[in-house]
N, CA and C atoms as an extended XYZ file, in Angstrom:
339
Properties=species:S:1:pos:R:3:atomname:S:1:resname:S:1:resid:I:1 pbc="F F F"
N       -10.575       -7.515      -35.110 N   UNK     1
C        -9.813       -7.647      -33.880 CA  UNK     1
C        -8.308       -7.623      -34.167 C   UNK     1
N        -8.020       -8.489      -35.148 N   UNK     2
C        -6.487       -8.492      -35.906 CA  UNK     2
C        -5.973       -7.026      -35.926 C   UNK     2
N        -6.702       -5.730      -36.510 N   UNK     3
C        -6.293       -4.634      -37.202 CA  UNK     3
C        -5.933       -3.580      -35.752 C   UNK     3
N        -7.026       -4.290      -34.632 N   UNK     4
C        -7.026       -3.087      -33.326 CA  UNK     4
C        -6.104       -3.804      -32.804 C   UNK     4
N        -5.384       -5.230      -32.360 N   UNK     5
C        -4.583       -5.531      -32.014 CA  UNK     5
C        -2.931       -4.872      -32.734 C   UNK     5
N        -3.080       -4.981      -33.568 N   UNK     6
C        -1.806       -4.398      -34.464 CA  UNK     6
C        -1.750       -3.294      -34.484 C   UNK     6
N        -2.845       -2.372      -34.398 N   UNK     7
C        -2.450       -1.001      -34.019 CA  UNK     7
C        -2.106       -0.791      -33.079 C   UNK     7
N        -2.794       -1.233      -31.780 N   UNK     8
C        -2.534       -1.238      -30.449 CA  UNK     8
C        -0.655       -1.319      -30.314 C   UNK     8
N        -0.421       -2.303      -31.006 N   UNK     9
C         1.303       -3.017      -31.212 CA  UNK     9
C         2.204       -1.761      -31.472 C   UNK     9
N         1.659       -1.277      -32.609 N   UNK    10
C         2.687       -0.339      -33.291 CA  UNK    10
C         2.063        1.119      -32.497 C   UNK    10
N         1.257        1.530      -32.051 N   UNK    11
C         1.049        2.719      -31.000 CA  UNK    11
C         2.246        2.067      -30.126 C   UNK    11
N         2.324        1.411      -29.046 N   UNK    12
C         3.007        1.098      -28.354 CA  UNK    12
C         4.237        1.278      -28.555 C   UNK    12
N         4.801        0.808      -30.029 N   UNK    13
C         6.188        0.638      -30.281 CA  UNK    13
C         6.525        2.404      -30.665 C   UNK    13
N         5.772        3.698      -30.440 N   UNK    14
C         6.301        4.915      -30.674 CA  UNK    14
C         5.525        5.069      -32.002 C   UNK    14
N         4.698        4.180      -32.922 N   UNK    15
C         4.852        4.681      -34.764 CA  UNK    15
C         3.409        5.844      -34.781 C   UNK    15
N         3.752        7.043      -34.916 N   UNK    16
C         2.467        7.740      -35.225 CA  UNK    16
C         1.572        7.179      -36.314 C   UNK    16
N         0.293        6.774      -36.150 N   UNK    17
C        -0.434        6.599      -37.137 CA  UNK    17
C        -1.516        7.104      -37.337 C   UNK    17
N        -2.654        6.655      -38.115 N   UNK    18
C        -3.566        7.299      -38.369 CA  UNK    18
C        -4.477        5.549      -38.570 C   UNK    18
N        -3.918        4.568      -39.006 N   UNK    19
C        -5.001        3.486      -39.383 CA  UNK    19
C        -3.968        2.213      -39.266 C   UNK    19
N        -5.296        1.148      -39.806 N   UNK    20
C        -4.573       -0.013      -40.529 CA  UNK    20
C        -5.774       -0.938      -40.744 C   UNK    20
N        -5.153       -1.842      -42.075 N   UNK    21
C        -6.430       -2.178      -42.159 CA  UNK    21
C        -5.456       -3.524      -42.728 C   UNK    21
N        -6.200       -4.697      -42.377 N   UNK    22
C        -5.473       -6.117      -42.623 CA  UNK    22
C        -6.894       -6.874      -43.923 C   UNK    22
N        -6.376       -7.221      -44.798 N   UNK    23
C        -6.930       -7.518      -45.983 CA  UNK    23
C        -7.037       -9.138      -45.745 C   UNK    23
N        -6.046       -9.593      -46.407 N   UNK    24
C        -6.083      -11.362      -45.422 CA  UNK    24
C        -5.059      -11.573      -44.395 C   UNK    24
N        -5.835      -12.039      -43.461 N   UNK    25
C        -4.968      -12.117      -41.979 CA  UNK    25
C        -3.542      -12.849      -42.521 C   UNK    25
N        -3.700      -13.898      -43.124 N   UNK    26
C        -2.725      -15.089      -43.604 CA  UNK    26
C        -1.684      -14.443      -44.756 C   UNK    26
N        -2.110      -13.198      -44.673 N   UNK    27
C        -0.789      -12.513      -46.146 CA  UNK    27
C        -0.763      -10.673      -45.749 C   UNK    27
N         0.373      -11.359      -45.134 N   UNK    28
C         0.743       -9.831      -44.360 CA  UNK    28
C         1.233       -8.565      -45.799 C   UNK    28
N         1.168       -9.058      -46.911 N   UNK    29
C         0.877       -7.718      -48.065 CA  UNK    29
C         0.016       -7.207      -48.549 C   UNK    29
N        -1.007       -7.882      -47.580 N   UNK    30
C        -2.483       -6.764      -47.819 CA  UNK    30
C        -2.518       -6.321      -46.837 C   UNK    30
N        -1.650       -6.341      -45.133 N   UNK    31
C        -1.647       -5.214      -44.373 CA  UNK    31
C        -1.181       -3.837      -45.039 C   UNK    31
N        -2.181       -2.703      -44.280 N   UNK    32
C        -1.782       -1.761      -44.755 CA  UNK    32
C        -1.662       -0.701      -43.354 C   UNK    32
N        -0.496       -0.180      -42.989 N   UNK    33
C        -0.314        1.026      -42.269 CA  UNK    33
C        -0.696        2.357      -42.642 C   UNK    33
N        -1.496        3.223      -42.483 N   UNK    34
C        -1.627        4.444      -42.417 CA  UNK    34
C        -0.693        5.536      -41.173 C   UNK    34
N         0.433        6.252      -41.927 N   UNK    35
C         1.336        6.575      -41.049 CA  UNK    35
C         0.721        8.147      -41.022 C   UNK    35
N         0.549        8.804      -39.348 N   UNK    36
C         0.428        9.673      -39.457 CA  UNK    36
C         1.712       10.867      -40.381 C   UNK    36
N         1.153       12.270      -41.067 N   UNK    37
C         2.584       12.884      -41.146 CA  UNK    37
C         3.771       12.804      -41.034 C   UNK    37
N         3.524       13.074      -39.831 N   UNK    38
C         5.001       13.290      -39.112 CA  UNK    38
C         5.900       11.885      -38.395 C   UNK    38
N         5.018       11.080      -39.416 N   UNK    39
C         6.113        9.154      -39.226 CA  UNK    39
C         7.281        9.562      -39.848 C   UNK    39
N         8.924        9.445      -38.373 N   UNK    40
C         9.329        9.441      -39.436 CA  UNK    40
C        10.248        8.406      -40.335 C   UNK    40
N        11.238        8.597      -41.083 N   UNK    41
C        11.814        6.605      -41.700 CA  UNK    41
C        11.788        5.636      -40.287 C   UNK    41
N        12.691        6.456      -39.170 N   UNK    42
C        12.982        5.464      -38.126 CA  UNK    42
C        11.610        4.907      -37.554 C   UNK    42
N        10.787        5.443      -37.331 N   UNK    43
C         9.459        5.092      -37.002 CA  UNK    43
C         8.522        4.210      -38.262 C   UNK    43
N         8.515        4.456      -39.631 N   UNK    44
C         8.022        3.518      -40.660 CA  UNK    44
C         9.072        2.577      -40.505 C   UNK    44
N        10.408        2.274      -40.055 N   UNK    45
C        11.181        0.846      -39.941 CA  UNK    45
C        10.926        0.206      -38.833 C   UNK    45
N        10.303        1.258      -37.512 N   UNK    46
C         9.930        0.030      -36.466 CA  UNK    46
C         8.706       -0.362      -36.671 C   UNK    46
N         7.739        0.097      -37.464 N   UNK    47
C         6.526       -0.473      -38.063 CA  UNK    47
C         6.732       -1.736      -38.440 C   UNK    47
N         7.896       -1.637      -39.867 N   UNK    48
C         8.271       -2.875      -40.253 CA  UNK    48
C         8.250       -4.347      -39.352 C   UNK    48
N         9.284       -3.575      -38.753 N   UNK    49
C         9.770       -4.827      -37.369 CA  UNK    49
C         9.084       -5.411      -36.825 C   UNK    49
N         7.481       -4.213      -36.312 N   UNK    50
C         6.374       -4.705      -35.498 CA  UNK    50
C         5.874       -5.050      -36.236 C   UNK    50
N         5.171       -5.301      -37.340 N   UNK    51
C         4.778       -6.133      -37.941 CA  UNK    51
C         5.170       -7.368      -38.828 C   UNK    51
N         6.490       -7.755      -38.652 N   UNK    52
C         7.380       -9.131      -39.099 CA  UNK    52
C         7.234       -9.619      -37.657 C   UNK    52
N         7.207       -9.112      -36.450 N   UNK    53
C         7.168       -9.865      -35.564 CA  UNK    53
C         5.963      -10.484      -35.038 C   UNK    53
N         5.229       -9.869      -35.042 N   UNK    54
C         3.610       -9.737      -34.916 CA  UNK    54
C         2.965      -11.563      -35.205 C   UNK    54
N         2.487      -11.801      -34.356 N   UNK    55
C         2.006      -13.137      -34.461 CA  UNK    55
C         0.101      -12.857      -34.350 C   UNK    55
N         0.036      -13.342      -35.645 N   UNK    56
C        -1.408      -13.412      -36.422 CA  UNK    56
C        -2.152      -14.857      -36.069 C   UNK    56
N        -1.591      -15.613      -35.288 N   UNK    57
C        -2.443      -16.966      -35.600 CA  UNK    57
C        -3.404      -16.737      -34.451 C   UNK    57
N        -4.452      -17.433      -34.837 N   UNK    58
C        -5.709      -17.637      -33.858 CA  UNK    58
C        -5.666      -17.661      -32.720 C   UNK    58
N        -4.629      -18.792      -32.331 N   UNK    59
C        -4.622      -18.883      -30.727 CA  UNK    59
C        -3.810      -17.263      -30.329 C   UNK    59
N        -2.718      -16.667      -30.602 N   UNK    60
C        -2.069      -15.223      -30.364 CA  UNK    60
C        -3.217      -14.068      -30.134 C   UNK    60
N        -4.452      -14.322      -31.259 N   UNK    61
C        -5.060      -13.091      -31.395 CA  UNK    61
C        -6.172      -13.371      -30.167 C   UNK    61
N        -6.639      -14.739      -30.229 N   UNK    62
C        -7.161      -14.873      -28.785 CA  UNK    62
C        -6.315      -14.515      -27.733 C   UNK    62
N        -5.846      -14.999      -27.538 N   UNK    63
C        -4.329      -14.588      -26.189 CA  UNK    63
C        -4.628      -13.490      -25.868 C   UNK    63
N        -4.237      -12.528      -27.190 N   UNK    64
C        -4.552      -10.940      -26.568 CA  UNK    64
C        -5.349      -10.045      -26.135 C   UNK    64
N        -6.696      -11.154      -26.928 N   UNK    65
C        -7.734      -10.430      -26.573 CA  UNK    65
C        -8.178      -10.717      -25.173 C   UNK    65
N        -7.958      -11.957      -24.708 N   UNK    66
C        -8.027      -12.417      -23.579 CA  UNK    66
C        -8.119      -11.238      -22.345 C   UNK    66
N        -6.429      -11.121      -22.624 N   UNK    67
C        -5.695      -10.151      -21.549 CA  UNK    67
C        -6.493       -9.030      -22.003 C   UNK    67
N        -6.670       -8.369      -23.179 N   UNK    68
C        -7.033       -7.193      -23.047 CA  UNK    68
C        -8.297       -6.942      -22.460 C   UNK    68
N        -8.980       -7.994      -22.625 N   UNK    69
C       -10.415       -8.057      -21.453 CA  UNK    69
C       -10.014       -7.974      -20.013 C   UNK    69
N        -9.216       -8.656      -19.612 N   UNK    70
C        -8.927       -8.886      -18.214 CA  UNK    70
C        -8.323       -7.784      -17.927 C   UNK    70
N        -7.335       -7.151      -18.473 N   UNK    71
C        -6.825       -5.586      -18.244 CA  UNK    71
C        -7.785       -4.599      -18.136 C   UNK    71
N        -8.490       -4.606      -19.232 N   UNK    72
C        -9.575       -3.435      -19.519 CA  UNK    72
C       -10.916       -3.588      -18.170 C   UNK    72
N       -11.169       -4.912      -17.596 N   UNK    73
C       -11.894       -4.618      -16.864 CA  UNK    73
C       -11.861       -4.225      -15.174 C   UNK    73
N       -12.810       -2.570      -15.245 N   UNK    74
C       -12.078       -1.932      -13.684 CA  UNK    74
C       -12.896       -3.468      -12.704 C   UNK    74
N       -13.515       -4.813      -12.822 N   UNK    75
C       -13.556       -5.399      -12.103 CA  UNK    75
C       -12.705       -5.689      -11.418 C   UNK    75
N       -11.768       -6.573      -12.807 N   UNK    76
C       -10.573       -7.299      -12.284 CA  UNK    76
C        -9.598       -6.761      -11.897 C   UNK    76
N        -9.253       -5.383      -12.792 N   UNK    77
C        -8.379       -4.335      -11.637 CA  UNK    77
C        -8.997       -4.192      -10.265 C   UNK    77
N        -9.916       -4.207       -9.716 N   UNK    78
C       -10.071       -3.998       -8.252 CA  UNK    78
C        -9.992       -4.917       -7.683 C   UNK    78
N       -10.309       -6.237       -7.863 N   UNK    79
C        -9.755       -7.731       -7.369 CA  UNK    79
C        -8.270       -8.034       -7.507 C   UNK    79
N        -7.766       -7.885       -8.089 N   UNK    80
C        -6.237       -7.947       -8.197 CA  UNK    80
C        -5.457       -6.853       -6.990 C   UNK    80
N        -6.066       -5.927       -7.097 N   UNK    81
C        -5.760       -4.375       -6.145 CA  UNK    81
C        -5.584       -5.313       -4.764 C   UNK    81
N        -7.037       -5.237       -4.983 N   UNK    82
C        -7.983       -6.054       -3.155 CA  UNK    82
C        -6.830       -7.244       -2.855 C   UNK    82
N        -6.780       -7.828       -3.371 N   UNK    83
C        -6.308       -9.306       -3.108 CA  UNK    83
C        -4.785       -8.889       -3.331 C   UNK    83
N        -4.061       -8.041       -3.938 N   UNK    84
C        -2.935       -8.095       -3.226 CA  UNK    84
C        -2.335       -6.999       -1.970 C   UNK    84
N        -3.217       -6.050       -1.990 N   UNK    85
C        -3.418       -5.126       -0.687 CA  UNK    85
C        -3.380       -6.072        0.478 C   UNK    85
N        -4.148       -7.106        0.471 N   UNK    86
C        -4.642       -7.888        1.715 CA  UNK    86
C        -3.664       -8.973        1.931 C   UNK    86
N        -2.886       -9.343        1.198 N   UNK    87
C        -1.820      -10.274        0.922 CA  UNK    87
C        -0.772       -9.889        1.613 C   UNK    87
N        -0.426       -8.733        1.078 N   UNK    88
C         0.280       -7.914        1.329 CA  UNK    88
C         0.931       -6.698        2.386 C   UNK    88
N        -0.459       -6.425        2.993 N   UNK    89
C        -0.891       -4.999        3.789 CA  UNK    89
C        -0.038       -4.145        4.042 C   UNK    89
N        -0.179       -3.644        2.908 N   UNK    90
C         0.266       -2.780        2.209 CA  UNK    90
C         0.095       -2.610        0.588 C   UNK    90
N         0.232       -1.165       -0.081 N   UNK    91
C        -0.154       -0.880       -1.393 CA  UNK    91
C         0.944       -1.026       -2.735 C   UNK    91
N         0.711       -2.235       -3.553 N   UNK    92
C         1.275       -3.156       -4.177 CA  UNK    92
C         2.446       -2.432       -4.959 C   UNK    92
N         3.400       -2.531       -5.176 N   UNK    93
C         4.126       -1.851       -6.425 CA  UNK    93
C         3.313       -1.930       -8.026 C   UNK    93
N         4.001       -1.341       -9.180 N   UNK    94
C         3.240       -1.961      -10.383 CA  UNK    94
C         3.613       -3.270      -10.902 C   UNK    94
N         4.514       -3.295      -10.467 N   UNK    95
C         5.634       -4.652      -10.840 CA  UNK    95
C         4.848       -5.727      -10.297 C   UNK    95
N         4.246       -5.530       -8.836 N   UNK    96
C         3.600       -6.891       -8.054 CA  UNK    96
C         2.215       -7.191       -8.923 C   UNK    96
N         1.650       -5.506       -9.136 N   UNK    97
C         0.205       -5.474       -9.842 CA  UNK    97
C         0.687       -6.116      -11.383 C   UNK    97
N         1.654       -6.214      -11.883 N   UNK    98
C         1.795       -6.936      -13.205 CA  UNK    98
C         1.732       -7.976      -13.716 C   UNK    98
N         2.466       -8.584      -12.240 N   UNK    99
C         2.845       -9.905      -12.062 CA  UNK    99
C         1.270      -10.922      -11.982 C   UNK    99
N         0.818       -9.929      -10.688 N   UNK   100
C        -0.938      -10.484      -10.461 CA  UNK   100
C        -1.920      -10.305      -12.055 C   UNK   100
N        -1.711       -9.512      -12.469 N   UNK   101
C        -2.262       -9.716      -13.819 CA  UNK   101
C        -2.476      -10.940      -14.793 C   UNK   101
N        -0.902      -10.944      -14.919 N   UNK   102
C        -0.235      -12.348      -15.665 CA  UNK   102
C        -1.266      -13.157      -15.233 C   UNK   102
N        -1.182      -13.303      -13.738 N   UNK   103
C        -1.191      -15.061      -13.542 CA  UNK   103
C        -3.139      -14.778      -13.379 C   UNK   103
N        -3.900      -13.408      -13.208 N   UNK   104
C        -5.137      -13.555      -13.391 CA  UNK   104
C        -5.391      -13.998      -14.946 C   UNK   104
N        -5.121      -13.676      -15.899 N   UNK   105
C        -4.743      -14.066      -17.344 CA  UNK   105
C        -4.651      -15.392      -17.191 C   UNK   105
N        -3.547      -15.439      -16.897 N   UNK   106
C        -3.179      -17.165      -16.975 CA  UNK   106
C        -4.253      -18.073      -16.694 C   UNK   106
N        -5.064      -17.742      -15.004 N   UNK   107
C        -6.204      -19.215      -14.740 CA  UNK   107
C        -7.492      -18.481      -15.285 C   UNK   107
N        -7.882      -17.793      -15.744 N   UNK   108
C        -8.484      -17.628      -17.299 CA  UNK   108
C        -8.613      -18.248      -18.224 C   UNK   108
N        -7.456      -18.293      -18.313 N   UNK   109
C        -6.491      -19.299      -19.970 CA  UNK   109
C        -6.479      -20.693      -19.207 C   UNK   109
N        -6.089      -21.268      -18.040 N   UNK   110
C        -6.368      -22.801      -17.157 CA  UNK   110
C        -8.003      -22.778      -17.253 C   UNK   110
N        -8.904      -21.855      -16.790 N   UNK   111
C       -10.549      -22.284      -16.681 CA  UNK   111
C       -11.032      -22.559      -17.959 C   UNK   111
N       -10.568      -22.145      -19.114 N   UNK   112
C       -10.566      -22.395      -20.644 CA  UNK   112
C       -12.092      -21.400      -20.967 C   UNK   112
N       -11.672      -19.837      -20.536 N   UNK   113
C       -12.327      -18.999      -21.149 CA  UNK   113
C       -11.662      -18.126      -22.000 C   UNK   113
């Protein structure tokens, strides 16, 4: 979960890759980046960055996985939709749909799942 979270990170941050593979979670010099080709320095230095910043502890990697359940599922995207369509009446910005995310995340994280 550690290795798809951190890729997920550094896709995001622009770094072409190809892998990664985390050796011990607790000693970030057995992470290893697989940079696609065409990485280039400026892109292997925001690797760097994203991964000095990158928070590995238990509760973080839960956190994310959390959200990434709650994101990933077209349930809760259509309840979030629904419920602020109707709130609203009218069709939400992404900014409002972001916001509703958060805080579906959040009493998630309050129901202690």
């Amino acid at each position: 979960m550690l290795a798809t979270q951190l890729h997920a990170a550094l896709v995001e941050a622009g770094v072409p890759l190809v892998g990664v593979s985390i050796g011990r979670p607790d000693d970030r010099a057995t992470w290893v980046v697989q940079f696609a080709p065409q990485a280039t320095p400026q892109q292997r230095a925001a690797a760097d960055a994203v991964i000095a910043a990158f928070d590995a502890s238990p509760s973080a990697v839960a956190a994310r996985a959390l959200e990434a359940r709650v994101y990933g599922d077209p349930q809760a995207r259509a309840v979030v939709l629904f419920s602020l369509r109707e709130r609203l009446g009218r069709e939400p910005t992404p900014l409002e749909v972001s916001a509703a995310r958060g805080r579906l995340v959040q009493a998630f994280r309050d129901g202690g799942v």
